[in-house]
C-alpha positions as CSV (number, residue, x, y, z in Angstrom):
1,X,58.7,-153.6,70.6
2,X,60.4,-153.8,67.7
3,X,62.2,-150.2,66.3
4,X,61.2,-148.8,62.4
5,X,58.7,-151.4,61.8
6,X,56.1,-149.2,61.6
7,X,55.9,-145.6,61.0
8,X,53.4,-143.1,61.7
9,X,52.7,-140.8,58.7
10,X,52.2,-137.4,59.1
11,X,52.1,-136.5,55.7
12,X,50.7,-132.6,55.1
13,X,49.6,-132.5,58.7
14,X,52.4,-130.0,59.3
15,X,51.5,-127.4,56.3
16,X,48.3,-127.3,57.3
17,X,49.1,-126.8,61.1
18,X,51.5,-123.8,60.2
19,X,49.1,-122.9,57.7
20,X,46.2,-122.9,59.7
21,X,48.7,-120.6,62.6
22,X,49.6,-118.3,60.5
23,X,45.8,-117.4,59.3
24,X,44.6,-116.9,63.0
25,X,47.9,-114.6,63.1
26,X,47.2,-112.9,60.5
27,X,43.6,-112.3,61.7
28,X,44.7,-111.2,64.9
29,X,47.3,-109.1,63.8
30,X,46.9,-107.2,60.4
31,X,43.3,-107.8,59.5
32,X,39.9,-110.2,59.6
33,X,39.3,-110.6,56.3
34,X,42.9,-111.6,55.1
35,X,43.0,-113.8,58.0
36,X,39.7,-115.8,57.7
37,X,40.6,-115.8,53.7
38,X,44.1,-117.5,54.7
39,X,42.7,-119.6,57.2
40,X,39.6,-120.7,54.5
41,X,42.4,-121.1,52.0
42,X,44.4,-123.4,53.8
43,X,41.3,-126.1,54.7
44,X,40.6,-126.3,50.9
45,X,44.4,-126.8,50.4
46,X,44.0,-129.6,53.0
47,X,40.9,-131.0,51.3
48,X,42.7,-131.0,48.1
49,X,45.2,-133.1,49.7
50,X,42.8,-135.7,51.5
51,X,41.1,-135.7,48.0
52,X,44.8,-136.8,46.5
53,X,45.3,-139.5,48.6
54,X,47.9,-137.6,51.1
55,X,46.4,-138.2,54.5
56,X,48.3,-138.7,57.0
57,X,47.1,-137.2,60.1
58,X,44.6,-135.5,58.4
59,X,42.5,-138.9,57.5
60,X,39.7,-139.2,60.6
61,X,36.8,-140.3,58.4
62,X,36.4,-141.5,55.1
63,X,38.1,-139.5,52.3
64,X,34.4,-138.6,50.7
65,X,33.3,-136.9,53.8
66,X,36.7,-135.8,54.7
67,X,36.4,-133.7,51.4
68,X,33.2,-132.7,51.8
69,X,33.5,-131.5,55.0
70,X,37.0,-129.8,54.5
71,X,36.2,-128.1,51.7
72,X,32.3,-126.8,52.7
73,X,33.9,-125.4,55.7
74,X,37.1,-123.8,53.6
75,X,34.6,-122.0,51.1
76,X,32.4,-121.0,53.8
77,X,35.3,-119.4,55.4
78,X,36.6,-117.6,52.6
79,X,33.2,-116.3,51.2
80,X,32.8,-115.0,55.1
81,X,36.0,-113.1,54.7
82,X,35.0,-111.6,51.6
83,X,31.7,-110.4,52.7
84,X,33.0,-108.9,55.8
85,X,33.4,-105.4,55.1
86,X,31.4,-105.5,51.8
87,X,28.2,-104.0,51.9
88,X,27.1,-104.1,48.0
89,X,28.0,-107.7,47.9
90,X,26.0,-108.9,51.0
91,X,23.2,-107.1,49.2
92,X,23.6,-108.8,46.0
93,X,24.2,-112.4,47.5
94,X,20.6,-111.9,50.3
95,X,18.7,-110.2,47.0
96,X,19.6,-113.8,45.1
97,X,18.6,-115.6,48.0
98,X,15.6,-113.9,48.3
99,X,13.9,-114.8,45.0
């Protein structure tokens, strides 16, 4: 087996693992919403990176439905966090929903 040949590429596989650490942290320990906004905010970083061209570890699929999927899951987080604790908001977003 020949040595340095070929190297695996991480690329921002390790920001988004600390990233992604220190949201459920922050979720566990100060508050839900900040934490599910951090965590949210870090899968759209990463799909903003997949979308660049840095993938690494992060490329499983194709880079459309990488994206797609990273970044529908990230806004779906954040937009949780936000309407967590927010009462008039929730009633606003159902009331558009509604018709």
């Amino acid at each position: 087996m020949s040595q340095g040949t070929e190297r695996e590429s991480w690329g921002p596989y390790p920001l988004i693992l600390v990233g992604a650490v220190v949201g459920v942290l922050v979720t566990y320990f100060v508050d839900p919403r900040w934490g599910g906004f951090a965590v949210g905010a870090v899968i759209m970083v990463a799909a903003a990176l997949r979308f660049a061209g840095y993938g690494g570890h992060l490329s499983i699929r194709s880079r459309r439905t990488d994206v797609i999927t990273l970044s529908v899951f990230g806004f779906v987080l954040v937009l949780t966090s936000l309407l967590l604790y927010n009462n008039e908001l929730k009633a606003l977003i159902l009331s558009l929903l509604a018709g």
